[in-house]
C-alpha positions as CSV (number, residue, x, y, z in Angstrom):
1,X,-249.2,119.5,-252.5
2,X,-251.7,119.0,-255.2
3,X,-252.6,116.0,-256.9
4,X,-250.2,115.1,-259.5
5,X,-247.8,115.2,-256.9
6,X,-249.9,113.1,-254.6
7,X,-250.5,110.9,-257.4
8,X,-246.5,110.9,-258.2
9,X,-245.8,109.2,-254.6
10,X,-248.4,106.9,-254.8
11,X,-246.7,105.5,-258.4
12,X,-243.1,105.4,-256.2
13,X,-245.5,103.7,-253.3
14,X,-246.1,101.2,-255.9
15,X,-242.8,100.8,-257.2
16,X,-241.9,100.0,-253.6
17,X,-244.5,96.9,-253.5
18,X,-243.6,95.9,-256.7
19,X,-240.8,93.4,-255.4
20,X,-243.7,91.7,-253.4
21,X,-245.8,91.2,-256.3
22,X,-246.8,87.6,-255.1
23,X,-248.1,88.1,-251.5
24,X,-249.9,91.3,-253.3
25,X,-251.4,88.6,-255.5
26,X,-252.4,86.4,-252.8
27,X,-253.3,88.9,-250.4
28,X,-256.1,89.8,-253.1
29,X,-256.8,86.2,-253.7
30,X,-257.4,85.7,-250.1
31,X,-259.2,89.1,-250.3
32,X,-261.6,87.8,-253.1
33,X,-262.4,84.4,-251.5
34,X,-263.2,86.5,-247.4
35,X,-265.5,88.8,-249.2
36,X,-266.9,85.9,-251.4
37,X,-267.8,84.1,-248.3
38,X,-268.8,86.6,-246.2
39,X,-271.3,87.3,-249.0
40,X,-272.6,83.9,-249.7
41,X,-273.5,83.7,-245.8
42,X,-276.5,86.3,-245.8
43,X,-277.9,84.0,-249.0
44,X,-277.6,80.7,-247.1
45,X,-279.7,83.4,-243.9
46,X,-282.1,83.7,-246.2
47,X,-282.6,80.5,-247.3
48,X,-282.5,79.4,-243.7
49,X,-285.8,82.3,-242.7
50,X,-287.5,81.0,-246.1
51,X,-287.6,77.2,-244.2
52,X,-289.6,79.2,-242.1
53,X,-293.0,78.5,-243.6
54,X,-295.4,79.7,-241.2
55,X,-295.8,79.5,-237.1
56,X,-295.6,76.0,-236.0
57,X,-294.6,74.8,-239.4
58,X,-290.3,74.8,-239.7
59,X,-288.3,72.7,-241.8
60,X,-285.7,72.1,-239.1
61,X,-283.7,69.5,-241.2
62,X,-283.3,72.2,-243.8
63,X,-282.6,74.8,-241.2
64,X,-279.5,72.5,-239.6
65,X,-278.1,71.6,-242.7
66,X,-277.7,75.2,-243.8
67,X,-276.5,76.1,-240.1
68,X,-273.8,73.4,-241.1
69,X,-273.2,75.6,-244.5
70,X,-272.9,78.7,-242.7
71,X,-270.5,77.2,-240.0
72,X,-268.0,75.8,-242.5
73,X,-268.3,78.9,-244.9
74,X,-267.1,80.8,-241.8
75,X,-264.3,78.8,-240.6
76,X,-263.1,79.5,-244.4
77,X,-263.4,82.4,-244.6
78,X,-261.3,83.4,-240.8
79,X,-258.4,81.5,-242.3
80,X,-258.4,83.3,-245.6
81,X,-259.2,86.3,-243.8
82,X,-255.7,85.4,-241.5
83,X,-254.3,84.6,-244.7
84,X,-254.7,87.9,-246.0
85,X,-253.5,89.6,-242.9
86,X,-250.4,87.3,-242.7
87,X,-249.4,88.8,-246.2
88,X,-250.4,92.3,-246.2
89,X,-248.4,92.7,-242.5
90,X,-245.3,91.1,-244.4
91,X,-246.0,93.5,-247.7
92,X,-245.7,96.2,-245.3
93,X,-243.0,96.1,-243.1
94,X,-240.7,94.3,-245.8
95,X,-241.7,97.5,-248.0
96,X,-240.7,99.8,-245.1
97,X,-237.6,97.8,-244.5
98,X,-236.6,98.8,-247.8
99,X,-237.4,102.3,-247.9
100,X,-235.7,103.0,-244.3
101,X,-232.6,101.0,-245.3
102,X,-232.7,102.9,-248.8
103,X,-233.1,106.6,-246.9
104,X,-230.1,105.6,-244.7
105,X,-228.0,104.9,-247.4
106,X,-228.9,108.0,-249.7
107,X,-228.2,110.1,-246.1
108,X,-224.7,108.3,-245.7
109,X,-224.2,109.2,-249.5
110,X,-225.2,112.9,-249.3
111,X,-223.2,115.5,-249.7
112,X,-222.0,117.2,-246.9
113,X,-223.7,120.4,-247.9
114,X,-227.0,118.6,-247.6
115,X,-226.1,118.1,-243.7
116,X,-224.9,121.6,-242.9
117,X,-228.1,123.2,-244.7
118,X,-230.8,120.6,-242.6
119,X,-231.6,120.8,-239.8
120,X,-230.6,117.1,-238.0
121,X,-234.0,117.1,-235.9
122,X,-236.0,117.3,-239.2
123,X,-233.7,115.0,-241.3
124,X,-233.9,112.4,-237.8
125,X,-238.1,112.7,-238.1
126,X,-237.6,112.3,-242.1
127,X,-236.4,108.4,-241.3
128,X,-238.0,107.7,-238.1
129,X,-241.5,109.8,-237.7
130,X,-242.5,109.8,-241.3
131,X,-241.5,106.5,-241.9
132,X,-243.6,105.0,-239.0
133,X,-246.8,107.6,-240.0
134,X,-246.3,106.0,-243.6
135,X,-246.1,102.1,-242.1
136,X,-249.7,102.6,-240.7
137,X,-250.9,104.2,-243.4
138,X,-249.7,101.7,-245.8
139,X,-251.2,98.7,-243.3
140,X,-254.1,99.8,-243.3
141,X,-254.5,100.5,-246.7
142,X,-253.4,97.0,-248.2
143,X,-255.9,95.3,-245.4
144,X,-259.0,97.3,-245.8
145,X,-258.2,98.7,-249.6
146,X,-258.5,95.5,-250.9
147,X,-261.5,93.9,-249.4
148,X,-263.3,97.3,-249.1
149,X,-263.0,97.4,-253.1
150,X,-264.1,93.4,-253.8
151,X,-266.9,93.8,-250.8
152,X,-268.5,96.4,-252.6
153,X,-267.9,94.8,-256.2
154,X,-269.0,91.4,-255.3
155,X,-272.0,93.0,-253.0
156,X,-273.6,95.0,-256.0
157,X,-273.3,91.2,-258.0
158,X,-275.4,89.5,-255.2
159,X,-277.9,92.2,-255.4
160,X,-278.5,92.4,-259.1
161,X,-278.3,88.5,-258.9
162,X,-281.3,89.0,-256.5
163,X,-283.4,91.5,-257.7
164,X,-281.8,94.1,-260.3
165,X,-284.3,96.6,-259.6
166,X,-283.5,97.1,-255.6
167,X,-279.5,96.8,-256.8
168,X,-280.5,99.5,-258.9
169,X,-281.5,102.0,-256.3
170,X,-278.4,101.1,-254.5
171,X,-276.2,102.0,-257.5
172,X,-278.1,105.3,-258.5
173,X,-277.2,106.5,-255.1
174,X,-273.6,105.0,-254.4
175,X,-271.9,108.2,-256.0
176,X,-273.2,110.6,-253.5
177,X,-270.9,108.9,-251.3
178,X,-268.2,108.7,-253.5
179,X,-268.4,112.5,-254.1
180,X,-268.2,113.4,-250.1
181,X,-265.0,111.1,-249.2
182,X,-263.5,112.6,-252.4
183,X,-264.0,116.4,-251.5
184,X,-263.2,115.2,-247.9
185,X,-260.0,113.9,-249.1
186,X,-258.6,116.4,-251.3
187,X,-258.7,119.0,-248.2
188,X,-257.3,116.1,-245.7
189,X,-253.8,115.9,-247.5
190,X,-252.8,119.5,-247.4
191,X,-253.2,119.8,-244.0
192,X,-251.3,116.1,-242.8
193,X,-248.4,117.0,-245.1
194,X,-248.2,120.3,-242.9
195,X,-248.5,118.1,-240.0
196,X,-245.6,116.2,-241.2
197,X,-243.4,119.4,-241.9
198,X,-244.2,120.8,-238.6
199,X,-243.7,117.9,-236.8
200,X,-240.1,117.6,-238.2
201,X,-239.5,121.5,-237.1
202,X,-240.6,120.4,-233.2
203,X,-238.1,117.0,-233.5
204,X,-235.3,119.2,-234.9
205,X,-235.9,122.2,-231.7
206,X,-235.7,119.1,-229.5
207,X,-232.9,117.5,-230.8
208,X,-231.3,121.1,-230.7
209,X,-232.3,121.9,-226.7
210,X,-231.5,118.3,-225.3
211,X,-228.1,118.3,-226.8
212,X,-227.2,121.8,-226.3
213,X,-229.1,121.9,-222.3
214,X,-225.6,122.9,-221.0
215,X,-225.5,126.2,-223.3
216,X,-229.4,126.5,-222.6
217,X,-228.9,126.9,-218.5
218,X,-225.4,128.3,-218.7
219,X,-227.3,131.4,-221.0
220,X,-230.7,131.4,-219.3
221,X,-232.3,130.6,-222.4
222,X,-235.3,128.4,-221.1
223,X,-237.9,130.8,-221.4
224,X,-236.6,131.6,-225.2
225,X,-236.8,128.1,-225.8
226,X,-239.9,127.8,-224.1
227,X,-240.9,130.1,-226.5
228,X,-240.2,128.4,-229.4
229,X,-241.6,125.5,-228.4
230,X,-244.9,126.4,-227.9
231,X,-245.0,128.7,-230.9
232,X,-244.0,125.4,-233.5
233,X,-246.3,123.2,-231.3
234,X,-248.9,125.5,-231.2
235,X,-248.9,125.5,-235.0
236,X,-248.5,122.0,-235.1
237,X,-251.6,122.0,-232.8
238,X,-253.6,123.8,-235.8
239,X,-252.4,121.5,-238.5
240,X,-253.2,118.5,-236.7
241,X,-257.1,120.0,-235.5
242,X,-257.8,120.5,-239.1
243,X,-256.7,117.8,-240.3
244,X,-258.4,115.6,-237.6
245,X,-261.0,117.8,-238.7
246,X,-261.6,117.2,-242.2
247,X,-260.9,113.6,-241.7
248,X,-263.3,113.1,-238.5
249,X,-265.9,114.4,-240.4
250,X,-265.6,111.7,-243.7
251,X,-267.3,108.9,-241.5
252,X,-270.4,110.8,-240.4
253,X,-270.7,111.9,-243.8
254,X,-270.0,108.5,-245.7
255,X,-272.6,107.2,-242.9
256,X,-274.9,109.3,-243.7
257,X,-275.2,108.2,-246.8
258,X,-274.9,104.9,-245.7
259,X,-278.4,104.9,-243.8
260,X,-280.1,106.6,-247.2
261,X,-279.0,103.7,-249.3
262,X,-280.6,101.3,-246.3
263,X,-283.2,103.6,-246.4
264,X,-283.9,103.0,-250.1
265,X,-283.4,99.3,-250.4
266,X,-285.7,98.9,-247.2
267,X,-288.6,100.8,-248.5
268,X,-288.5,99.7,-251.9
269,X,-287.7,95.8,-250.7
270,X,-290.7,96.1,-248.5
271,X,-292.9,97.3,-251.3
272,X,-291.4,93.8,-253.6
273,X,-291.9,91.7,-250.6
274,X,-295.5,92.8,-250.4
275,X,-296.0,92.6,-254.0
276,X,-294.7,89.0,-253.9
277,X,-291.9,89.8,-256.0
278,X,-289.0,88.8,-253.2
279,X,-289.7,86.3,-250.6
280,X,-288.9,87.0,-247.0
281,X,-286.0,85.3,-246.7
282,X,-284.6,87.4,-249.7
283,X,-285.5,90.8,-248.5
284,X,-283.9,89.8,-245.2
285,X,-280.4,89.1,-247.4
286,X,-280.5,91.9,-249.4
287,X,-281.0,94.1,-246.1
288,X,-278.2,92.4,-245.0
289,X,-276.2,93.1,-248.1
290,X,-277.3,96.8,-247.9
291,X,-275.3,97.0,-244.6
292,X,-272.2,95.1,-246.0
293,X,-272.1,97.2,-249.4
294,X,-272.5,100.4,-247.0
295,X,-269.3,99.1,-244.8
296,X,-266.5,99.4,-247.4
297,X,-267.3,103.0,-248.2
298,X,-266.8,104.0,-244.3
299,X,-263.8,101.7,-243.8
300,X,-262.4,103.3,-247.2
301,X,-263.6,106.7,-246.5
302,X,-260.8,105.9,-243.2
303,X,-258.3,104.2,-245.6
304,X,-257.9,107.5,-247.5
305,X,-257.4,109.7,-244.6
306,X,-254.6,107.6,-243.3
307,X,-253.4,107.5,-246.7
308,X,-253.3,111.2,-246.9
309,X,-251.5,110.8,-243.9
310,X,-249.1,108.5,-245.3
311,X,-248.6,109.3,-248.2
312,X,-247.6,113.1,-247.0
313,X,-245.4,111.6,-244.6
314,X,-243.7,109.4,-247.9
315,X,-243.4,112.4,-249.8
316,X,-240.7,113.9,-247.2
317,X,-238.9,110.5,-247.1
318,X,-239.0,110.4,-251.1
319,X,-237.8,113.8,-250.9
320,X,-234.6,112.5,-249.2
321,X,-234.2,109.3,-251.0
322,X,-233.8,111.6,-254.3
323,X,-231.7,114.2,-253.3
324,X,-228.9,114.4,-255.4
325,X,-225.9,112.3,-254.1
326,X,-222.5,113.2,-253.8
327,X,-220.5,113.2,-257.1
328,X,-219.2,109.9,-257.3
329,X,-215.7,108.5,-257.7
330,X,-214.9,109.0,-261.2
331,X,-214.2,105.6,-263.0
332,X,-211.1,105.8,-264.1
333,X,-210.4,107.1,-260.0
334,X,-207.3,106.2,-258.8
335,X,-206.5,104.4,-255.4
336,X,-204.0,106.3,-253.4
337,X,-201.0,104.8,-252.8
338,X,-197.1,105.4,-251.2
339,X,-198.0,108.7,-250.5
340,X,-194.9,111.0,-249.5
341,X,-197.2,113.9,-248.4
342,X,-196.7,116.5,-251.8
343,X,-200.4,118.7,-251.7
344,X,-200.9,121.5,-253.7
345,X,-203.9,123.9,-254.2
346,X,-204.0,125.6,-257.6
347,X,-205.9,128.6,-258.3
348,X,-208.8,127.6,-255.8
349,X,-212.0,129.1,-255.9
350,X,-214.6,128.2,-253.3
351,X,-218.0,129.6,-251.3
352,X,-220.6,127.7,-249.8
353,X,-223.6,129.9,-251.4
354,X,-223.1,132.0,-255.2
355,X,-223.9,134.9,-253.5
356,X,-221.2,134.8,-250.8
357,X,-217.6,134.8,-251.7
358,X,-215.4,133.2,-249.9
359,X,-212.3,131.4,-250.8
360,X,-210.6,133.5,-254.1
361,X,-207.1,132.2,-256.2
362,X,-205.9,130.4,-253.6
363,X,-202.3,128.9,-253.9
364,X,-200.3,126.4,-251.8
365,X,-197.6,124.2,-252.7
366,X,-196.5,121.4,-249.3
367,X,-193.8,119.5,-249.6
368,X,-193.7,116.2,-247.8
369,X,-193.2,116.3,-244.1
370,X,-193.9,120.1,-243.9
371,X,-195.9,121.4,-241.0
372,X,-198.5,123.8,-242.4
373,X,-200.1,126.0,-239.9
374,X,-203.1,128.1,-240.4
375,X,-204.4,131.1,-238.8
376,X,-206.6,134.0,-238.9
377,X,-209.7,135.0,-237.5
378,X,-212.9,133.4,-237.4
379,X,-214.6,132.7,-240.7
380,X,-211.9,133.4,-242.5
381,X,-211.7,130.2,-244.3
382,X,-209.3,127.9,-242.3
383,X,-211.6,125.0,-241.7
384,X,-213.3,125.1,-245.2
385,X,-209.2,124.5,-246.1
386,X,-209.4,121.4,-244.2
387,X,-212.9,120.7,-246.0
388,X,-211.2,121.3,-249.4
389,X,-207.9,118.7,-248.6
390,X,-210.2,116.2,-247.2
391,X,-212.8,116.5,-250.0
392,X,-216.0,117.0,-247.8
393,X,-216.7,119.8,-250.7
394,X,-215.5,120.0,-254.2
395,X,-213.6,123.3,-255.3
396,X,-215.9,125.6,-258.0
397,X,-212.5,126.0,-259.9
398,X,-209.0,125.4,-259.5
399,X,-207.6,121.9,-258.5
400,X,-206.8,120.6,-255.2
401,X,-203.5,117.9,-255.8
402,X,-201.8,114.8,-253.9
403,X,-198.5,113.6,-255.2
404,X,-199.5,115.2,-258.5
405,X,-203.1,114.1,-258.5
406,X,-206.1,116.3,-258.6
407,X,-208.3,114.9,-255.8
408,X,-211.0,114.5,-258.0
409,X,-209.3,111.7,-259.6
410,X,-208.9,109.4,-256.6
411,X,-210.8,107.4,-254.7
412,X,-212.3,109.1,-251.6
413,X,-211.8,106.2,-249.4
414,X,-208.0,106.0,-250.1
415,X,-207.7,109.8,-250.2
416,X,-209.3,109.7,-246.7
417,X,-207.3,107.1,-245.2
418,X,-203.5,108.8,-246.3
419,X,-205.3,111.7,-243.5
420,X,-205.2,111.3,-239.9
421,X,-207.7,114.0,-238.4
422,X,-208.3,115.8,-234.9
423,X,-211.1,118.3,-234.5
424,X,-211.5,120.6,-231.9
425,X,-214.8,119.0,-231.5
426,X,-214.8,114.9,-230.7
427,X,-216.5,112.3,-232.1
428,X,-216.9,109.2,-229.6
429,X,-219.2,106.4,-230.9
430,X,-221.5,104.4,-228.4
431,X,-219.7,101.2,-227.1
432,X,-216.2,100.4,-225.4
433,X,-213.3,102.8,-225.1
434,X,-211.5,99.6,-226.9
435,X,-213.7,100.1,-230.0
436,X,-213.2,104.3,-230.6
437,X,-209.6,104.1,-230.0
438,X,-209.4,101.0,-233.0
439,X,-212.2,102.8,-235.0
440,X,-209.8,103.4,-237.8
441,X,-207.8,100.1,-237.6
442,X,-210.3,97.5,-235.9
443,X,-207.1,94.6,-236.7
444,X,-204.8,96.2,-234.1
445,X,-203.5,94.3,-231.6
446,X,-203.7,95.0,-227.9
447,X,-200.1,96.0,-227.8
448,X,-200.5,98.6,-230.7
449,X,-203.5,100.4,-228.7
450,X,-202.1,100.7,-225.5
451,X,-198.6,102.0,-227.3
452,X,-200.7,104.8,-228.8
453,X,-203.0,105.2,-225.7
454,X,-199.5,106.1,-224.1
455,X,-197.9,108.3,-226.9
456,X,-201.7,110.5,-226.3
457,X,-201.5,110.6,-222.6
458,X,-204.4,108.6,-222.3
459,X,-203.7,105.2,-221.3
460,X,-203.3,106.3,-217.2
461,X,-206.9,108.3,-217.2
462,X,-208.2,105.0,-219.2
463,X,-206.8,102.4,-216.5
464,X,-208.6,104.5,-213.8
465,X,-211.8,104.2,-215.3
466,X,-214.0,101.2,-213.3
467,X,-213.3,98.9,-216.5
468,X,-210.5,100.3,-218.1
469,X,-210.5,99.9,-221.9
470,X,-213.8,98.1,-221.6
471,X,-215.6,100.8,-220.1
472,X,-218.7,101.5,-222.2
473,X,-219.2,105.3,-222.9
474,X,-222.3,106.7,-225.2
475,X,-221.6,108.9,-228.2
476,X,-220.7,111.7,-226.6
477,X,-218.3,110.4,-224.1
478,X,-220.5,109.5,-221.1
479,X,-218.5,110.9,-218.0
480,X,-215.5,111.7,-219.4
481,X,-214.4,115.4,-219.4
482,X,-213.5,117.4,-222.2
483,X,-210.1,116.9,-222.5
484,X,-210.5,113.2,-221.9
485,X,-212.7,112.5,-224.7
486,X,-209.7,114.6,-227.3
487,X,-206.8,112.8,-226.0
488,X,-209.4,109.1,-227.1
489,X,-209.6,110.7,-230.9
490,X,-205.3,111.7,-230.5
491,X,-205.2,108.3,-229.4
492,X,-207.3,107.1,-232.5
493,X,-205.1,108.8,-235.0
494,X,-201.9,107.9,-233.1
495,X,-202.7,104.2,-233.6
496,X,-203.2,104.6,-237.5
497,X,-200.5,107.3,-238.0
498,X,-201.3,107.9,-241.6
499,X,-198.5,110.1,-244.0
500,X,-200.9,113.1,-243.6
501,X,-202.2,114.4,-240.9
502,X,-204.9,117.5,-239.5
503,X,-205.1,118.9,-236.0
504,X,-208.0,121.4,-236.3
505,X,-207.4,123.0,-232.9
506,X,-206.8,119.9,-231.5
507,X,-205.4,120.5,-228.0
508,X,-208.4,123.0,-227.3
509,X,-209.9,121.0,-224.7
510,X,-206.8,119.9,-222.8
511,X,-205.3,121.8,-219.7
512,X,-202.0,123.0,-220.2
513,X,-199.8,120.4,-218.4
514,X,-201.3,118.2,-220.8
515,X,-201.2,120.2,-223.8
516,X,-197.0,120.1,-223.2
517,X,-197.2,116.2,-223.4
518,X,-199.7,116.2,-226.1
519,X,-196.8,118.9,-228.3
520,X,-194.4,116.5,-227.8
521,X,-196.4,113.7,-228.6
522,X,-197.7,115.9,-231.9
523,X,-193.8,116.9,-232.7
524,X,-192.9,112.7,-232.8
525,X,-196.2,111.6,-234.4
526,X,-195.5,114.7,-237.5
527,X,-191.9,113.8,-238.4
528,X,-191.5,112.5,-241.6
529,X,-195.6,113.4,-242.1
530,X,-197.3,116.6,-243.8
531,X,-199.2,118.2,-241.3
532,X,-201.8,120.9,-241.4
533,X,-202.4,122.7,-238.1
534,X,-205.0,125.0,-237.7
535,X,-205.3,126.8,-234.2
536,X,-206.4,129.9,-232.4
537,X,-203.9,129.9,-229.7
538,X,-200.5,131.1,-231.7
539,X,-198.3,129.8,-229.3
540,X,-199.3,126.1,-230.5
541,X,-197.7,126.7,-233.8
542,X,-194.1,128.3,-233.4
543,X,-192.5,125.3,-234.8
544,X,-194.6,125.3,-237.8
545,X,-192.4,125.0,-241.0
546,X,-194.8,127.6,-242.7
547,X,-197.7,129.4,-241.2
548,X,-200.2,130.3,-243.7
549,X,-202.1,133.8,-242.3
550,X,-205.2,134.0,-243.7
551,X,-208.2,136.5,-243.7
552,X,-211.2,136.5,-246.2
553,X,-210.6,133.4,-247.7
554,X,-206.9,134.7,-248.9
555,X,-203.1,134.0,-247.9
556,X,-202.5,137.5,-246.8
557,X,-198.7,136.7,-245.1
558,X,-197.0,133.4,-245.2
559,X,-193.0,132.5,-243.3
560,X,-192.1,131.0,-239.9
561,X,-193.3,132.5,-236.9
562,X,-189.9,134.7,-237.1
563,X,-190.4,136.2,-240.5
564,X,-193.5,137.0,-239.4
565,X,-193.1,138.6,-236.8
566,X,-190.4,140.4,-238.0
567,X,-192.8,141.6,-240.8
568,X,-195.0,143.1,-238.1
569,X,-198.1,142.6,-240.3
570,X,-201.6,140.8,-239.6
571,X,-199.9,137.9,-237.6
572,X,-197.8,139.9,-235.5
573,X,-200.8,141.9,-234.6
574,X,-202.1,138.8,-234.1
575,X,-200.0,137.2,-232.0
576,X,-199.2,140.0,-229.6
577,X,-203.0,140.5,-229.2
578,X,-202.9,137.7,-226.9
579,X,-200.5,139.1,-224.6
580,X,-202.6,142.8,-224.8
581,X,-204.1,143.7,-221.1
């Protein structure tokens, strides 16, 4: 990344603090008064060694009385210093606050493209990784920035002040340091924000192996994964040397320099002192200032490598904050209301990439209450169907209507709510089995959840469990089976019963025994309801009103599972496919 883009975060940085503009103020106030200080004391040292006249001959009253100085100038400056660290600490993590709380929301507001093209691992390390790499970063900057900048400002002051010869010396060879932490620097960033990138690859492998271990044994993949592992970590391994690296070798470099600008003021001090052009006591502060003015630029030399560091790991969270969010809900969008269950699909044209064609013209007209059942083979275009009606994606052409209203007209929180869904794979939330079952309606009563826990064949496995409805389970269903965790989301969209409902190959997961309850349960829950039914198993859908064959993203034969059969087309070929030996 070069440097008008690093400059280009550290403006959004900026904008970040902005809301904080008061403790930035009176972190630098508290700044400027802890360097003043801290400066003044080596003067008052000074003073203190010129009391020293000669052996035998002190001024100890002048020597207590500046100890007294230098004792209250340093209580001073600890509490500004604590001051300063109070604010910058509450600069930071409020800023980081923000900026975690604002990439949640963008993610939650993302299209659902966005989701199916990243990898979760590396969208996971985006919010949690980056944004902690960019916290210390940030810390460290604000404390040491600020105070590195005035110490060496108000350092170079006390030494021209002093003598502006010696100060002199000093200033001709200050840029010599300046040079090295900014050639340093520029080679430090490239390789942290490739840190940061690989870093997210070896979260998102991890993320991929831990919740996929099952498929990983059943397949024998371990040594494949192994593999991969050490191939991302191993580059990750490289990354991080060289950027350790370049950024190791800014303090024995700045330091360096450091000891030739000590160097110099000693040697040419010593010559003034001898010359009787400083006193003692002088040379001994502006030694002591040498030190001090030499600090900042190894303590900032630091502050920009972590900064590089930081403000890599911002770029990838910028980078999410500004993806572009979903299309909003258009203003004059409707809320959907008394909806009957009419859905049509006009002229639909859809792919999820240009280059790869999927759905083409695609035509349905439901009536309300109609079961619609879909079939074909796999990657065909049934569940991007279900994607279309629900509007996770927006159609390239064509319109996709309820009750007469093209989809992109209404609201997508009332749209959503006229559907009930079940997906052949669940979605169980951490917490009670109480709270996934109301998920959808978190006002129903204890009556209504039990009624529906019953109509899914759910309510007898529930009461079994050690604390029935109040059994915590995590997010994906603790130890329940399979076919447990479905009949929880039937029993979720039984409670709401909406006028529109989806069963994406919903009984997948349940034994069979079950699956003849859970039909009859489906047969009373979709009367009076439009229904979409998409399955693999044919024999799910012989009551269908209409079954919708499809293949290539096109209706290829349409009728009840008699007419179709009696056509002895794609379905039929289909269907008795399951019965071939």
């Amino acid at each position: 990344m070069g440097r008008e883009k690093n400059k280009e975060v550290m403006l959004k940085v900026l904008r970040s603090i902005r809301p904080y503009w008061f403790l930035v103020v009176l972190s630098f106030v508290m700044a400027a008064v802890t360097v003043a200080l801290t400066l003044y004391v080596p003067i008052l040292i000074g003073y203190a060694v010129d009391e020293i006249i000669a052996a035998g001959n002190v001024n100890f009253p002048g020597v207590w009385a500046i100890i007294k100085q230098i004792v209250i100038v340093i209580v001073i400056t600890a509490l500004s210093q604590w001051l300063m660290n109070v604010c910058n600490n509450r600069i930071t993590f409020r800023v980081i606050k923000d900026i975690r709380t604002k990439a949640f929301h963008r993610l939650e507001n993302l299209p659902l493209k966005y989701v199916d093209s990243h990898q979760y691992g590396d969208v996971v390390s985006r919010i949690v990784s980056d944004v902690d790499q960019f916290s210390d970063g940030l810390l460290m900057g604000l404390t040491q920035l600020f105070s590195g900048v005035i110490t060496i400002i108000g350092t170079l002051a006390f030494m021209l002040y002093l003598n502006w010869i010696i100060a002199l010396v000093v200033v001709i060879i200050t840029p010599l340091s300046l040079f090295v932490a900014r050639f340093i620097a520029q080679r430090t960033y490239t390789m942290f924000h490739k840190q940061s990138e690989t870093r997210g690859k070896l979260t998102s492998l991890i993320d991929e192996m831990i919740g996929n271990q099952k498929v990983v044994q059943a397949f024998g993949y371990e040594d494949d994964a192994l593999n991969r592992f050490d191939k991302i970590n191993e580059t990750l391994g490289e990354f991080s040397l060289k950027a350790t690296f370049f950024s190791s070798i800014t303090n024995p470099a700045t330091r360096f320099v450091n000891g030739v600008v000590y160097a110099g003021v000693g040697i040419v001090g010593a010559i003034a002192a001898v010359n009787g052009v400083l006193t003692v006591g002088r040379l001994t502060s502006f030694l002591s200032y040498a030190n001090q003015y030499t600090k900042p630029f190894n303590e900032i030399s630091g502050v920009i490598t972590e900064l590089q560091n930081a403000l890599a790991s911002a770029a990838r969270v910028f980078e999410l904050m500004e993806e572009e969010p979903q299309v909003p809900d258009a203003e004059d969008a409707v809320v959907l209301a008394d909806v009957d269950g009419n859905v049509e699909m006009d002229h639909v044209y859809f792919s999820y990439t240009p280059e790869q064609k999927l759905i083409e013209n695609f035509n349905l007209n439901v009536k309300p209450g109609q079961r619609i059942a879909i079939v074909g083979p796999t990657g065909c275009g049934k569940s991007t169907v279900i994607n279309l009606l629900m509007r996770f994606y927006d159609v390239d052409q064509g319109s996709v209507k309820v009750e007469g209203e093209d989809i992109r007209h209404i609201t997508r929180e009332s749209l959503r709510n006229n559907y009930g869904m079940v997906l052949q794979e669940t979605w169980l939330k951490s917490g009670t089995i109480r709270e996934n079952i109301v998920y959808g309606k978190p006002d129903a009563s204890e009556e209504e959840m039990i009624l529906a826990s019953k109509a899914a064949h759910a309510h007898s496995f529930i009461k079994r469990l050690p604390q029935g409805y109040d059994t915590v389970i995590t997010e994906d269903g603790g130890n329940l089976s399979q076919g447990q965790k479905q009949l929880l989301c039937i029993a979720r969209v039984m409670l709401c019963l909406p006028p529109m409902l989806i069963l994406d190959e919903a009984t997948s997961s349940i034994d069979t025994r079950t699956e003849i309850r859970i039909q009859k349960a489906f047969a009373k829950m979709m009367q009076g309801r439009t229904s979409f039914i998409v399955a693999h198993r044919l024999s799910t859908i012989k009551e269908a009103d209409v079954i919708l064959v499809m293949n290539n993203g096109n209706i290829i034969e349409q009728g009840t599972h008699e007419e179709l059969l009696a056509q002895n087309g794609f379905y039929a070929n289909l269907y008795n496919s399951q019965f071939a030996l």
